[in-house]
C-alpha atoms as a printed R data frame, in Angstrom:
   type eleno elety resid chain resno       x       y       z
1  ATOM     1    CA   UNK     A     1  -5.157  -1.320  -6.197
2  ATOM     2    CA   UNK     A     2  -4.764  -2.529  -2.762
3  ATOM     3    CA   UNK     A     3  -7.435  -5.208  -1.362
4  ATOM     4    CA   UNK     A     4  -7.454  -5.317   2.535
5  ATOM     5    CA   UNK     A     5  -8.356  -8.982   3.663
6  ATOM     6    CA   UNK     A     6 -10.443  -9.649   6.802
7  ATOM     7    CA   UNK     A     7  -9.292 -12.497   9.761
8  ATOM     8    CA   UNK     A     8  -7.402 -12.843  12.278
9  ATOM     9    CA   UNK     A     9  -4.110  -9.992  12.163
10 ATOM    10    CA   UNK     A    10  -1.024 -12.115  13.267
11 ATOM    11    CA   UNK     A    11   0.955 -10.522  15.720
12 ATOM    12    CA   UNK     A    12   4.704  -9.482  14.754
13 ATOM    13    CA   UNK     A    13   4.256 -10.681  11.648
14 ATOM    14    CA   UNK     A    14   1.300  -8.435  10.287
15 ATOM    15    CA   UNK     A    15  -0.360 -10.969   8.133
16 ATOM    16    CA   UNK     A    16  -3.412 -12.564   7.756
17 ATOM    17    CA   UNK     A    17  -4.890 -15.802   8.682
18 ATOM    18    CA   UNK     A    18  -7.654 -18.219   9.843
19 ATOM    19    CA   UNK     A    19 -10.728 -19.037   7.803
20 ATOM    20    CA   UNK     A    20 -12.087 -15.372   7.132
21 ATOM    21    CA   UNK     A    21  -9.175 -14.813   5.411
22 ATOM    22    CA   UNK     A    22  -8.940 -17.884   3.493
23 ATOM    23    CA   UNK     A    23 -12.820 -17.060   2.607
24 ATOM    24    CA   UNK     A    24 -11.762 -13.736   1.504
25 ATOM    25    CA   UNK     A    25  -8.911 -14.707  -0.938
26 ATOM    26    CA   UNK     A    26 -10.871 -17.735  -2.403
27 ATOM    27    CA   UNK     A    27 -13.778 -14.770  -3.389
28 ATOM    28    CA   UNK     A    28 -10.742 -13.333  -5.518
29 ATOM    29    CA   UNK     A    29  -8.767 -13.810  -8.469
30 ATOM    30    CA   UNK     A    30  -4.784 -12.308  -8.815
31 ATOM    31    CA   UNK     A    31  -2.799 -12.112 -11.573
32 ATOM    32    CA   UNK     A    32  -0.010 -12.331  -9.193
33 ATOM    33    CA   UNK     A    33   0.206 -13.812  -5.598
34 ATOM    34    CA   UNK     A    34   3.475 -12.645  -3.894
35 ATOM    35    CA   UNK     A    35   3.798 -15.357  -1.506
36 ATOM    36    CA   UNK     A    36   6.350 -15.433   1.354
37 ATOM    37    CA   UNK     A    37   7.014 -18.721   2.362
38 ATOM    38    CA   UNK     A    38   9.093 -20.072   5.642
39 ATOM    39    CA   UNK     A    39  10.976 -23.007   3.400
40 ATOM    40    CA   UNK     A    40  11.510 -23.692  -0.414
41 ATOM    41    CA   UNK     A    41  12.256 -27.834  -1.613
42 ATOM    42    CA   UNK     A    42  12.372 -29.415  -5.006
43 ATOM    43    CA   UNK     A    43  10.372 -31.911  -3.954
44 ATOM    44    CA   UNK     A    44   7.851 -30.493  -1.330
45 ATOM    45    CA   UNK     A    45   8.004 -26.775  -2.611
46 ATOM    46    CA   UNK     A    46   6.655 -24.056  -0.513
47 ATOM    47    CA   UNK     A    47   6.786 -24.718   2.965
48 ATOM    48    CA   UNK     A    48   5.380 -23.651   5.966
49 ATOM    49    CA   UNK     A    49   5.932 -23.335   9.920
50 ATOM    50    CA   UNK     A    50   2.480 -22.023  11.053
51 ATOM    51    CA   UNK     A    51  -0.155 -23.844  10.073
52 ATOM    52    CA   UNK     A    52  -3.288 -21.597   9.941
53 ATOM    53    CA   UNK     A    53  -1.207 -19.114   7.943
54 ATOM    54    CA   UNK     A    54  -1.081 -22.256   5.222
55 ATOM    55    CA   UNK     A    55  -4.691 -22.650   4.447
56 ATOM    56    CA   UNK     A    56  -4.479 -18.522   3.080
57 ATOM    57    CA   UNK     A    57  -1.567 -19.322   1.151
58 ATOM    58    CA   UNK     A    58  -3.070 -21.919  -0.717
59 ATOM    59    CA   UNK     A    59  -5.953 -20.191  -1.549
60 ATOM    60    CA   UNK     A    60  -3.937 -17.648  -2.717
61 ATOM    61    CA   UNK     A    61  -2.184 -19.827  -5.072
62 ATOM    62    CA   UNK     A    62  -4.932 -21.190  -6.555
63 ATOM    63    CA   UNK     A    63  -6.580 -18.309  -7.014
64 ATOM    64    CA   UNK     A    64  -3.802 -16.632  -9.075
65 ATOM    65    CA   UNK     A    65  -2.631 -17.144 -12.817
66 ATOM    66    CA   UNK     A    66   1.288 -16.749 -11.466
67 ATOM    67    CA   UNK     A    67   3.027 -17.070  -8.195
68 ATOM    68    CA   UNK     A    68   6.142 -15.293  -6.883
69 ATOM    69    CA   UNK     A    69   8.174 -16.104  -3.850
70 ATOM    70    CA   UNK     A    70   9.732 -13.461  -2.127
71 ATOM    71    CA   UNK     A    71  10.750 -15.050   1.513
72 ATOM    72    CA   UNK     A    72  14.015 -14.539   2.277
73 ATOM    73    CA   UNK     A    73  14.649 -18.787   2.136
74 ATOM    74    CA   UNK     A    74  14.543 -18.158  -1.720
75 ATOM    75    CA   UNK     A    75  17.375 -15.634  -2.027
76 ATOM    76    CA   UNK     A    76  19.425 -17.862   0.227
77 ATOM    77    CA   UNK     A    77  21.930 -20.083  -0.921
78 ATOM    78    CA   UNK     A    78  21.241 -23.661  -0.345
């Protein structure tokens, strides 16, 4: 099942953002939340460059029983 998400469309990118969105996910609950993330660190985890994209992600998170990370960071050697 697919769930499309209302906010603001990012541009190039083709996600979603702003607080509509983060309204939206926080209304959910995932099993999984595939998150793609611009930066991965032991000791500050998931990281991001844009911040309005980082209030959707979090919401996300919380909002879901696991969390995978698929950014291409993660498959990159350190």
């Amino acid at each position: 099942m697919f769930v499309l998400l209302c906010g603001e469309v990012r541009q190039g990118e083709l996600n979603f953002m702003g607080p509509l969105t983060e309204s939206s996910i926080k209304a959910l609950r995932f099993d999984t939340a595939v998150i793609g993330c611009c930066g991965l660190s032991a000791e500050r985890g998931l990281t991001a460059h844009d911040l309005p994209e980082v209030a959707g992600k979090q919401a996300a998170i919380a909002s879901a029983r696991r969390v995978m990370d698929v950014s291409r960071t993660a498959a990159s050697p350190a």
